[in-house]
N, C-alpha and C positions, 0 to 999 in steps of 0.2 A: 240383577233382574228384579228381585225384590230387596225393598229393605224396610227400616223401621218396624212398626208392628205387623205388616202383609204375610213376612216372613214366620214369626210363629206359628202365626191364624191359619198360612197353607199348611205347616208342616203336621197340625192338629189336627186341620182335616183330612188331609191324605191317611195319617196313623190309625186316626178315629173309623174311615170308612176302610183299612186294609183289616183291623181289628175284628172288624165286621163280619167282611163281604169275602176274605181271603180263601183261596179254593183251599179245600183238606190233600195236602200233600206230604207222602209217606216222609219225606225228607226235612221236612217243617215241625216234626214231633219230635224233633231231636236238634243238640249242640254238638254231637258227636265230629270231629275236624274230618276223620276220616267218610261220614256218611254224606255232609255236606261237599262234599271232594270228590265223590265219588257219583252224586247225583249232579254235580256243576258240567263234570266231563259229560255225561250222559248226555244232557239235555242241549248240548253244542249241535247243531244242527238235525234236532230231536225235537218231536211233538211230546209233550206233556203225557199224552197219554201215552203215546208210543212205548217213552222211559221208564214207565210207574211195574210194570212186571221185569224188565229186565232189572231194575235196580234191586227189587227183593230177591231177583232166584241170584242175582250175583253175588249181593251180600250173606245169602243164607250158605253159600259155597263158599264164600273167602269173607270172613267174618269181621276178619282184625287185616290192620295195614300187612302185618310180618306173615300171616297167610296168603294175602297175595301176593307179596314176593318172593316165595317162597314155593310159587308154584311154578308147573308148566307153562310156557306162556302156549303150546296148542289148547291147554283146558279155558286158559283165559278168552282166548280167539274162540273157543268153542262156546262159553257164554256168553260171549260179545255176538256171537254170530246170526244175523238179521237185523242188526241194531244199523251196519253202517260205519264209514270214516273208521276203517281198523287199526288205525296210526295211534287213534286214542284211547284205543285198549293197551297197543302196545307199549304208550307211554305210560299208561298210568300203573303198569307196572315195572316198568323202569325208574317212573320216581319212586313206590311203592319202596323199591330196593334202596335207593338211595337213602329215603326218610330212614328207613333201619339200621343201614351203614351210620348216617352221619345226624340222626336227629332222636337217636332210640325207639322207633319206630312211632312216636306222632308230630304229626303234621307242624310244620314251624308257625313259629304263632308273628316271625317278620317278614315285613315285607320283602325284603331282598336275599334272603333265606329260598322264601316260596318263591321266589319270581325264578330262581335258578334249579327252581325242578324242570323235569320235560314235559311238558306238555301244558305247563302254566303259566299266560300271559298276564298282563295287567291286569282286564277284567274278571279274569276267574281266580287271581290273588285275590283281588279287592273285594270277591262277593264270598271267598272262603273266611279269609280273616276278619270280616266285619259278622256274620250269621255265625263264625263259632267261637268266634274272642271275644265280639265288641270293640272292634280294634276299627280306628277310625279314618278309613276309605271308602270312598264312594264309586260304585259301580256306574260302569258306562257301556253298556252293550244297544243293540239297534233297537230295543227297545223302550229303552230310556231316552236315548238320542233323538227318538221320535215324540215322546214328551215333551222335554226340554224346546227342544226345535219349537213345534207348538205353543209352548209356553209365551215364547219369545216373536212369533212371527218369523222364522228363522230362513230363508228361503232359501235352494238351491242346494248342489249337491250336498250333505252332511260329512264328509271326507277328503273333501279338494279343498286346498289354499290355508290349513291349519285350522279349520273348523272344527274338526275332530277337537284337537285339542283345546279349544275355545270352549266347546262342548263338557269337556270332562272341567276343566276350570269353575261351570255353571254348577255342575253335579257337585262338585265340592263346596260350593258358599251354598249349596243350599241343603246339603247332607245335615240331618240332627245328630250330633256329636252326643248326645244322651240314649240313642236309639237306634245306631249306624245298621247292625242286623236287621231289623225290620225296618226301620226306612228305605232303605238299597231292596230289599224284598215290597216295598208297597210301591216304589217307584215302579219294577219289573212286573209286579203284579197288574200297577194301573196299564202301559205301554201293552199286555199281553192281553187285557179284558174287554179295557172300553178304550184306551186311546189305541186302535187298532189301524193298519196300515189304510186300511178300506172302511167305508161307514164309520167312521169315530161317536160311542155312545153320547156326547157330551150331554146330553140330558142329566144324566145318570153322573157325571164326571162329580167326582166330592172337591174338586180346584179348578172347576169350566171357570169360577167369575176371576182366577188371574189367568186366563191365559186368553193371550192379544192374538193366537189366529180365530181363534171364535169369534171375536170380538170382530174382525175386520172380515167375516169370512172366509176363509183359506184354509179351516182346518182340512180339508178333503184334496187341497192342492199342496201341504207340505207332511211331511218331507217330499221335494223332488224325489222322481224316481230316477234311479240309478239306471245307468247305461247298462246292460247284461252281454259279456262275452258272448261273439258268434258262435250257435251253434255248431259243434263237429258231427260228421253222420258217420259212424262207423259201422261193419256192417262183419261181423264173426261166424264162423261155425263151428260147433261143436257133437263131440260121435261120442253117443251113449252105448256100449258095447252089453250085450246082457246076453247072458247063458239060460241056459232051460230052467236053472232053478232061482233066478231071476237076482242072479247077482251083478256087480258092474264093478268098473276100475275107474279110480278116480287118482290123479297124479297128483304129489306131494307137493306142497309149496316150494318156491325156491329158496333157497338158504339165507340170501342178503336180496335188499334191494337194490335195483342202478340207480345210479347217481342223478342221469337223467334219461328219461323217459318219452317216448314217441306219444300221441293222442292214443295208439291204436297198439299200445303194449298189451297183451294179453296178461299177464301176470298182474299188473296195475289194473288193470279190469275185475278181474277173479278179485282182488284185495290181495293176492300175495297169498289166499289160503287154499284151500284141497279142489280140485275142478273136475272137470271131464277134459279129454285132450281136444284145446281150443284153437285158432288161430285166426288171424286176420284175412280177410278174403282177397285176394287180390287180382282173381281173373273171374271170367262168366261162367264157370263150372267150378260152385264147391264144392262138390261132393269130391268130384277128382281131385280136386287141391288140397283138401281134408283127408282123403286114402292116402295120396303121396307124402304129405306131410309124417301123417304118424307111421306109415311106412321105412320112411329115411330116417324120423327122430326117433321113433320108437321103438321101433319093432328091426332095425338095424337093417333096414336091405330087404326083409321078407315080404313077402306078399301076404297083405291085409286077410284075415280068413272070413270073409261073408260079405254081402251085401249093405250099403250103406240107405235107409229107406229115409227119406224125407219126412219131416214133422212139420207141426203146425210153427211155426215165427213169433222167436220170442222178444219183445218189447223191453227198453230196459234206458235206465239215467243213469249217470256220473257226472255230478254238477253238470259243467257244462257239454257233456256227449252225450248223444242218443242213439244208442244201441240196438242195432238191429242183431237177432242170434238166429242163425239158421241151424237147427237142432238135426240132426239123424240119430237114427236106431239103427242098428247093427245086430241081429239076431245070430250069436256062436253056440255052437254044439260044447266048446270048451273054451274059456276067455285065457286070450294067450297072455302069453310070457312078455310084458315090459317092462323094462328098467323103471324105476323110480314111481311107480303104482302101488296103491293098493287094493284089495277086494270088500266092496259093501254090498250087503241088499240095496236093491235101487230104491226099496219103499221108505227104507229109513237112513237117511243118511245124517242124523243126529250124534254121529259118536265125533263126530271131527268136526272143524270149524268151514264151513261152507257161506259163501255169499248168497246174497241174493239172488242174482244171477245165476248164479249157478244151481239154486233150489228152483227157478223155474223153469229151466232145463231140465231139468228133473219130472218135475210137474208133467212137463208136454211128453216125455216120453213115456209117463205114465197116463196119461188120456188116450180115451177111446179110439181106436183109428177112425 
């Protein structure tokens, strides 16, 4: 893509204006392998801002790798929780455990070492090992990829027909082997600022004069956009049971996950963490299907003790499904006896690890009628 002298003169300028222009990020003030690893997991399908308080209240709770492994994984899911993708809490303290077993508790400084933790693929080796070693791999995530692509005039999907890999071939001849941490970080920084999916700064761009989409105008037409899985609609309801003294039951996660999974598993919905008792709707009357249900699964055979009152319709994503939750309140004199429940204030329900989903279920039953 480039060669001869082009090659320094970009890689000077991209360092020169990330030197600059680079946002203050908690995770940027440090070489630590474990805090770098721990903000890379974060920020996987995570706004910047989003991550920046979870990653301090989690590290100020589990300090060192061998404290996170070493813990509960419900306290981990409990500061993971709001974050999102709970698999990558779950993993990362599974590798957490592993590093301790088999690396003395830090982070492997090879590539095929890290590649064989859980939860760490090629790009989040290559952007650990290069920001906390200097270790010479070059990062390829979709932000980079849209770079590159640009750079190049690249057109059409960036993952069909071995462009992907074509792609990371690019990121490597043009990675600076003196400065792989911060370059892999100015590359992610330019792709997240100004070379943006929509409106591309290139005014402002510190390498607009090599890159040939500008040049031919197309920046704004590449990368192709990607084809997006059809929408699923699913449509839940959930029974908020509350006592006079405004307590409620929330059921226990299940112990393992299935293997495989319907669109419309309620357990994959919740994240696998603490809920109200939920279910998929499956006829024109949920309240009825909602009584029955936790009737026969819950409550073994009894009759449900109170009224089931309608709430406002809770809205809700899982990549590709959009959630419809039909919430009730149920107002008891005494919250009865089910198996695999426990008792919280409805107002706070911060002691366990809860979804999203599930906190606005919460919400609506705590709004006004």
């Amino acid at each position: 893509m480039l060669t001869g002298a082009s090659l320094p003169r970009f890689q000077k300028n991209l360092l020169k204006w990330f030197a600059q222009f680079q946002r203050d990020l908690p995770w940027r003030r440090t070489r630590v392998p474990y805090h770098i690893w721990l903000s890379e997991i974060m920020l996987q399908q995570t706004r910047v801002t989003a991550a920046i308080p979870y990653y301090e209240k989690f590290l100020e709770r589990f300090p060192t790798v061998d404290a996170l492994a070493e813990a509960p994984q419900e306290e981990v899911l409990r500061l993971w929780s709001g974050l999102g993708y709970y698999s990558r809490a779950r993993n990362l303290q599974k590798a957490a455990q592993e590093i301790t077993d088999k690396h003395d508790g830090v982070f492997p400084d090879q590539l095929e070492e890290a590649l064989a933790l859980p939860g760490i693929g090629a790009y989040t080796a290559a952007a650990i090992l290069s920001i906390a070693y200097q270790k010479n791999h070059a990062v390829l995530d979709g932000n980079v990829a849209r770079v590159l692509a640009r750079l190049s005039a690249l057109r059409g999907d960036l993952r069909a027909n071995g462009t992907w890999q074509k792609l990371q071939k690019t990121a490597d001849d043009l990675l600076d082997q003196k400065a792989p941490g911060d370059w892999n970080q100015a590359m992610m920084e330019l792709g997240a600022t100004l070379c943006t999916p929509r409106s591309p700064q290139c005014l402002l761009c510190p390498v607009s004069e090599f890159c040939e989409a500008r040049k031919k105008g197309l920046a704004d037409l590449i990368p192709a956009k990607r084809v997006k899985r059809s929408t699923v609609e699913i449509i839940l309801a959930a029974l908020v049971i509350v006592d006079p003294h405004g307590r409620t039951l929330l059921q226990t996660p299940p112990k393992a996950a299935k293997k495989s999974l319907a669109d419309d598993d309620v357990h994959t919905l919740v994240s696998r963490l603490w809920h109200f008792p939920t279910i998929a709707v499956q006829t024109g009357d949920p309240a009825a299907e909602l009584k029955k249900s936790v009737e026969k699964s819950l409550l073994d055979g009894r009759k449900f003790p109170g009224e089931l009152l309608p709430l406002k319709k809770v809205r809700h994503a899982v990549t590709y499904r959009s959630i419809t939750v039909l919430p009730f309140r149920a107002e008891v004199a005494k919250l009865p006896r089910i198996s695999a429940t426990k008792v919280f204030p409805l107002t706070d329900l911060s002691s366990v690890p809860i979804s999203n989903l599930t906190r606005k279920v919460a919400r609506a039953a705590l709004a006004p009628a």
